[in-house]
C-alpha positions in Angstrom: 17.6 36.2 -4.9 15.6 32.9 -5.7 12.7 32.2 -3.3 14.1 28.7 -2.6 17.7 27.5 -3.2 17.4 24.0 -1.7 14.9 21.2 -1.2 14.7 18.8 0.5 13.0 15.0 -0.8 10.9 12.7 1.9 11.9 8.7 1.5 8.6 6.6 1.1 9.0 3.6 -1.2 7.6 3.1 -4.6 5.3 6.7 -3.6 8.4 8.3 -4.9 6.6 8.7 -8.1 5.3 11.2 -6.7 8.6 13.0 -7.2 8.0 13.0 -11.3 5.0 15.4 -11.2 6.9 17.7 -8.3 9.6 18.2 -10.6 7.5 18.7 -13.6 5.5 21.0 -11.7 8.7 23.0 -10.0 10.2 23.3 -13.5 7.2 24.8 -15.2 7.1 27.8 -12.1 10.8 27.9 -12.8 12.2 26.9 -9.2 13.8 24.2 -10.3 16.3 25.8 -12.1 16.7 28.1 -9.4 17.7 25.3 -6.7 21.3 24.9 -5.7 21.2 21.3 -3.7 18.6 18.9 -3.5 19.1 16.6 -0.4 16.9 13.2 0.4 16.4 9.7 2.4 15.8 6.4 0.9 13.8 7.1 -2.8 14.1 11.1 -1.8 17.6 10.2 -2.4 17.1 8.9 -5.5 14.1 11.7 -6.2 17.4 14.2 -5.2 19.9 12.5 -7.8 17.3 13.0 -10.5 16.3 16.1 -9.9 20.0 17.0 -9.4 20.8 16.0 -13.3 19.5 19.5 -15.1 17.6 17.1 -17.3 14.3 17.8 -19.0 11.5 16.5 -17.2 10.2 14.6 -20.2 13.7 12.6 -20.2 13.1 12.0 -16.3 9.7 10.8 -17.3 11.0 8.5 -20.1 13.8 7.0 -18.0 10.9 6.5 -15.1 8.5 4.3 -17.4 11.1 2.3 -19.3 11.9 0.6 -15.7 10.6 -1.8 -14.2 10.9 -1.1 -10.4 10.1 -5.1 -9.7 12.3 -6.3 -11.0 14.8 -3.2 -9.6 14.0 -3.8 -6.0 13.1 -7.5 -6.0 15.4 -9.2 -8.8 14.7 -11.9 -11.1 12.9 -15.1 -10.1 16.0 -16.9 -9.1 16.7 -14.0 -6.8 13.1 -14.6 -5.5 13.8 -18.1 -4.9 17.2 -16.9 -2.8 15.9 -14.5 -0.7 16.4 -16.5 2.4 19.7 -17.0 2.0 20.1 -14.1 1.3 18.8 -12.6 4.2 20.6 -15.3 6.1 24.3 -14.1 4.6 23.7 -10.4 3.7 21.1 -9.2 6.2 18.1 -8.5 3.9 15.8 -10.1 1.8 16.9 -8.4 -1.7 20.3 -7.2 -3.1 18.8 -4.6 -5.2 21.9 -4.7 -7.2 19.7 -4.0 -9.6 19.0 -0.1 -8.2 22.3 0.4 -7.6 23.4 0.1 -11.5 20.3 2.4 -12.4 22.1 4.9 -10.2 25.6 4.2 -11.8 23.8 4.7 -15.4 22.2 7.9 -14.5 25.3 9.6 -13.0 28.2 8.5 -15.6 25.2 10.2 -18.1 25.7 13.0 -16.6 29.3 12.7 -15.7 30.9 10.1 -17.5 31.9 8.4 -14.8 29.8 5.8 -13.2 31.7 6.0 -10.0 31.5 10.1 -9.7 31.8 11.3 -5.9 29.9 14.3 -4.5 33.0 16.0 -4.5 33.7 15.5 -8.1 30.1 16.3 -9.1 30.3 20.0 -6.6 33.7 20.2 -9.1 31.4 19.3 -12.7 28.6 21.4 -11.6 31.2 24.5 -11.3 32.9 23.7 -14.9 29.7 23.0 -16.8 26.8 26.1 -14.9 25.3 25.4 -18.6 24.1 21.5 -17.2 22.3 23.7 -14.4 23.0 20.9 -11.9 22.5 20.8 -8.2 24.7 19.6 -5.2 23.4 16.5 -3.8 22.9 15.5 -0.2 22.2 11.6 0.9 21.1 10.6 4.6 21.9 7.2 5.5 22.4 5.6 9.1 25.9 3.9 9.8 24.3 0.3 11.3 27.8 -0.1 13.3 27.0 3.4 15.5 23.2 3.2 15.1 23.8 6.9 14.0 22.5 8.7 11.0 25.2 10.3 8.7 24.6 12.7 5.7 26.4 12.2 2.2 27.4 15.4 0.3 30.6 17.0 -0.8 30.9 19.1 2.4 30.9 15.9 4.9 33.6 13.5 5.3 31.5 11.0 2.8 32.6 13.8 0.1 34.8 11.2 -1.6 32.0 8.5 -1.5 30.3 7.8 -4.8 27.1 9.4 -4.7 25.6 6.0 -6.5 27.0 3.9 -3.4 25.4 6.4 -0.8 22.2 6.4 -2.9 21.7 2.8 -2.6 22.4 2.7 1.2 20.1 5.1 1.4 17.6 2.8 0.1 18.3 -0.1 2.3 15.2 -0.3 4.0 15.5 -2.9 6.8 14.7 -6.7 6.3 13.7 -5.8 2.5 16.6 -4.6 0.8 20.6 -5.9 2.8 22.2 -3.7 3.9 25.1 -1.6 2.1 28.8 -1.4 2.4 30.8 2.1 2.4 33.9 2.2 3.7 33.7 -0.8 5.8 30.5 0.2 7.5 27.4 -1.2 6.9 25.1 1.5 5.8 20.8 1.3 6.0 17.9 3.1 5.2 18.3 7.3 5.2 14.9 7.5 6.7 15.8 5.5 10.1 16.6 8.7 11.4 16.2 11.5 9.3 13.8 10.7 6.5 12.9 14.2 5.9 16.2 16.2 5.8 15.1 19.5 5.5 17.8 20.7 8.5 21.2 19.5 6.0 21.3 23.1 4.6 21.1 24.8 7.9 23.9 27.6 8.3 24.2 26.9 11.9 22.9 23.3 13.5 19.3 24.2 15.0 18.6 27.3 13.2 15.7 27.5 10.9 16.8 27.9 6.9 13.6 29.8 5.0 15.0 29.2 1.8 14.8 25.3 1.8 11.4 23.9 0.4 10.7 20.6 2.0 8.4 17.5 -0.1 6.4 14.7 2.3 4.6 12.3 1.0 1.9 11.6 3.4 -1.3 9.5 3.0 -4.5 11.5 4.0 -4.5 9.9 7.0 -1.3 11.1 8.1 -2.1 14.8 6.7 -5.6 14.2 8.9 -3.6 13.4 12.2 -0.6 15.9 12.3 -2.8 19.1 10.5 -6.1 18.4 12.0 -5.5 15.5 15.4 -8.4 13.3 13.7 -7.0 9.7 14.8 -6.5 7.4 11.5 -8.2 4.3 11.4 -6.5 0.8 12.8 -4.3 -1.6 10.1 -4.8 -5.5 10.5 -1.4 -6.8 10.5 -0.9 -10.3 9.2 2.1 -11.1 8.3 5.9 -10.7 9.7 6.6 -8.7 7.0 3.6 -6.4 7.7 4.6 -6.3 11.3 8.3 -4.9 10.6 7.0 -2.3 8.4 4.4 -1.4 11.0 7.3 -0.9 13.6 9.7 1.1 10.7 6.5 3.2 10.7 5.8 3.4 14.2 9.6 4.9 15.0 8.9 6.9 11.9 6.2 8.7 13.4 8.1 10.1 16.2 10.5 11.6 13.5 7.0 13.0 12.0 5.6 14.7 15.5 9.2 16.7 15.4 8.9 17.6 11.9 5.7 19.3 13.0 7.0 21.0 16.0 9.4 22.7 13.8 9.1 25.9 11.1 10.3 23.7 8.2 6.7 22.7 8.4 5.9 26.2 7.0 7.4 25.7 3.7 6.7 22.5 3.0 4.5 20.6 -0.1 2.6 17.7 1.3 1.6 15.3 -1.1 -1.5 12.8 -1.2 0.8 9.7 -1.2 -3.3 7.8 -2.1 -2.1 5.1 0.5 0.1 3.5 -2.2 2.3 0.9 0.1 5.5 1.4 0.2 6.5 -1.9 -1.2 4.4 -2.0 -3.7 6.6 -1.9 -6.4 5.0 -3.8 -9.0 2.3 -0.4 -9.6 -0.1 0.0 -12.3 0.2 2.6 -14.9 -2.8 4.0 -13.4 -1.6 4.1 -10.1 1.6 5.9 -11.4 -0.2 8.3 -12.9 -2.1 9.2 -10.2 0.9 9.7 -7.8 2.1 11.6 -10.6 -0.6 13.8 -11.1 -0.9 14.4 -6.8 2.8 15.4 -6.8 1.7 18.3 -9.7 -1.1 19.1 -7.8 0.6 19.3 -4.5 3.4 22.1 -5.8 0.6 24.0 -7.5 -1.6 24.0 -4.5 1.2 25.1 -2.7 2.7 27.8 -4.6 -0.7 29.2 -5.0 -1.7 29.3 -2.1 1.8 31.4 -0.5 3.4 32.8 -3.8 0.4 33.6 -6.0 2.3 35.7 -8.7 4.4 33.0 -9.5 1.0 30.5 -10.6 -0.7 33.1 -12.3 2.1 33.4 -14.8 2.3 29.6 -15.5 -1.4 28.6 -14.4 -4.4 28.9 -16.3 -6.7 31.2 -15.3 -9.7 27.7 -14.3 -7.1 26.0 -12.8 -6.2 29.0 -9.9 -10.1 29.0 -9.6 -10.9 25.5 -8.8 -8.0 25.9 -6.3 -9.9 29.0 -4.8 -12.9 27.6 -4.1 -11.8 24.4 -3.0 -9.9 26.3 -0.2 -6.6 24.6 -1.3 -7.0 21.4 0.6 -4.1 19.4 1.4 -5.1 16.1 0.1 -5.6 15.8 -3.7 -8.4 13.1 -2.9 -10.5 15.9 -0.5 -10.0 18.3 -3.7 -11.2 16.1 -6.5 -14.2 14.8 -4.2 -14.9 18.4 -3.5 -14.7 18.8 -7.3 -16.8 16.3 -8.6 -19.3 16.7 -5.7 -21.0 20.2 -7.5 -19.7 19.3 -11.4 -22.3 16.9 -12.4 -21.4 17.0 -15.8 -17.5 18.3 -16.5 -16.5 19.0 -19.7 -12.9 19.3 -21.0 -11.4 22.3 -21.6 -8.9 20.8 -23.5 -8.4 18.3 -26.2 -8.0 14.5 -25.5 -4.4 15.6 -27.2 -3.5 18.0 -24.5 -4.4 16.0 -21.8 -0.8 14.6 -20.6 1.0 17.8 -21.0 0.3 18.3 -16.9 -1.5 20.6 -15.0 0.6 23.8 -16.2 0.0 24.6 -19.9 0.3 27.4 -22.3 -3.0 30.2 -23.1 -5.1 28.2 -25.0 -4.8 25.3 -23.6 -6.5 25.0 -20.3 -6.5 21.5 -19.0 -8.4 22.7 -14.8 -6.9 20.0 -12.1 -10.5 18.5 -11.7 -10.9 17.8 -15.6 -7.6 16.9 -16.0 -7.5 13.7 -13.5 -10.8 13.2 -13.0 -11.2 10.0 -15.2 -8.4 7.8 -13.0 -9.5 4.9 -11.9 -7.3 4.7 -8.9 -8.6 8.7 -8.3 -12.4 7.2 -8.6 -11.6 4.9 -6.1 -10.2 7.2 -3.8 -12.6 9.9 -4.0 -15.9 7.1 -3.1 -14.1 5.8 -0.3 -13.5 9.6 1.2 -15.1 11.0 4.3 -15.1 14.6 5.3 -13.9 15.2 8.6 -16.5 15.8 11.4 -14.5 17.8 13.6 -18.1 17.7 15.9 -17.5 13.7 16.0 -13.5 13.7 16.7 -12.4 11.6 20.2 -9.0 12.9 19.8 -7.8 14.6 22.6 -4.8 16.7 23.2 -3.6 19.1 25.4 -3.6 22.9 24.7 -4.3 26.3 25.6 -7.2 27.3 27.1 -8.0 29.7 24.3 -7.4 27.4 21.8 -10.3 24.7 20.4 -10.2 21.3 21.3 -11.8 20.2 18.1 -9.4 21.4 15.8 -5.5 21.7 15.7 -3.5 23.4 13.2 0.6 22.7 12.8 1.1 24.8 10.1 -0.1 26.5 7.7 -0.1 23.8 5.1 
């Protein structure tokens, strides 16, 4: 029986990159073709359709860098120029018609029909096992009951098509309008469930082992809900700053419960490297990075609860530098704890080698540190981190009297 047969995707923006190196990572250990349903909120939706296609990595990858996810969430400049009106008549600032056809493209690829439902995809999946395909499951809240509602052939949305719950998924609010199923309007998955690790539950409320969960946090969130170290005030200067700081604010509360709860035992957090989640217009460093962190993240994790199944993928410096760092979380803390005693690294691999990730064949050892180490985005990250002075912390909560008041743990990470 396969250690995992679901997972389930976190929404967070244009940090769904992110989602390229977990899947290339997952399909080197050989989960990925081992998962039956993928479910996800806003990008995690579109992370789950991906994933959900049985399609190489490298085509994933290929797809992913011919795009331009401006001009996908934002439109042309005419659109640009519009977006008031816009918002005025359709309830957001961009269409993101533009996403919607991506989605379209990518599903009659697989299907041949742009228009496929979850229903008829459950239906393909079980004519063609030879695609290895997954079930796909989309959260999105109704905006006419305030009330979230998941997307997946076993729902009464089974005769949606999945590219039309996708985008609704996506609408996150003021940005993106609103969108249209059924004669409901339809916004943003992660409203209410942005992390919907509880859709493959047997029975409502009861823990499901076998579903592997991916956040994207920044460190600061991994410092606050691991550790209770209080993250540093945001100046807020514009409207649009301020709705996002309230979608984060009711976000959180969704993120305290996800951390009362035993999904947060199985799940790979990933070093998000405080990427906005707007920021669309990303550099091709800045992808890389998120790229490389999503890798990192699935490694760190496997390795650190399933061992066997990194040793056979993993070169043998790779598991070590893991060791030694004490498999931290972030992938900022481990490349400053890196660099911090390698004064002078020297690649184990050839400048030829260097993109074919963090697993490789014997022979061709490419350890995390060496492999990412010359980012710029990564430099950046790794002069402006601080450890964490548990000694200094002002954070206070309440707990047992046999447990520390400097340090909390909500999982095991």
């Amino acid at each position: 029986m396969p250690l995992y047969r679901y997972a389930a995707l976190e929404g967070g923006g244009a940090k769904g990159f992110i989602y390229l190196g977990v899947a290339e990572a997952l399909a080197k250990l050989g989960v990925l073709d081992e998962l039956e349903a993928i479910s996800g909120a806003s990008v995690g939706a579109m992370g789950a359709l991906l994933l959900s296609t049985g399609w190489p990595v490298e085509k994933m990858k290929t797809l992913f860098n011919e795009l331009k996810f401006s001009e996908l969430a934002s439109g042309g400049l005419w659109e640009k120029i519009t977006s008031p009106y816009t918002y005025l008549k359709w309830f957001g600032l961009h269409r993101a018609d533009r996403f919607h056809e991506l989605f379209k493209r990518i599903v009659k690829e697989v299907t041949g029909n742009e228009n496929t439902t979850f229903a008829q995809w459950h239906q393909f999946k079980l004519d063609h096992p030879e695609l290895k395909l997954k079930d796909i499951s989309v959260e999105a809240c109704n905006l006419n009951t305030q009330l979230n509602e998941t997307f997946s052939y076993k729902t009464k949305h089974k005769d949606v098509p999945i590219a039309d719950a996708v985008r609704a998924s996506m609408g996150f609010p003021v940005y993106f309008t609103p969108w249209k199923i059924n004669g409901s309007l339809y916004g943003d998955g992660g409203e209410q469930n942005n992390c919907p690790s509880n859709v493959f539950e047997e029975k409502e409320g009861e823990f499901n082992p076998q579903v592997l969960t991916v956040r994207l946090d920044s460190m600061d969130e991994i410092r606050y809900f691991k550790h209770g170290v209080l993250p540093k005030p945001v100046e807020i200067k514009t409207a649009v700053e301020c709705t996002f700081a309230h979608f984060e604010a009711a976000l959180n509360a969704q993120n305290r419960l996800f951390h009362q709860s035993p999904y947060k035992d199985t799940t790979v957090y990933c070093d998000t490297l405080d990427v906005p989640t707007l920021k669309f217009d990303l550099s091709d460093d800045e992808k890389t990075a998120l790229r490389a962190s999503g890798e990192y993240a699935v490694i760190r994790y496997f390795h650190k609860h399933h061992p066997d199944i990194t040793e056979k993928a993993c070169d043998k410096d790779t598991l070590r530098q893991l060791k030694e760092a004490e498999h931290p979380i972030s992938f900022t803390e481990f490349l400053h704890k890196q660099g911090a005693h390698l004064e002078r690294p020297v690649l184990s691999s050839s400048s030829s080698d260097l993109d074919e990730g963090l697993l490789t064949a014997p022979g061709k050892a490419a350890p995390l540190y060496h492999r990412w180490r010359d980012l710029s985005h990564m430099k950046n990250k790794c002069k402006q981190f601080t450890p964490i002075d548990y000694e200094a912390l002002h954070y206070k909560r309440t707990l047992p009297s046999k447990q520390s008041p400097r340090r909390v743990s909500m999982g095991r990470g």
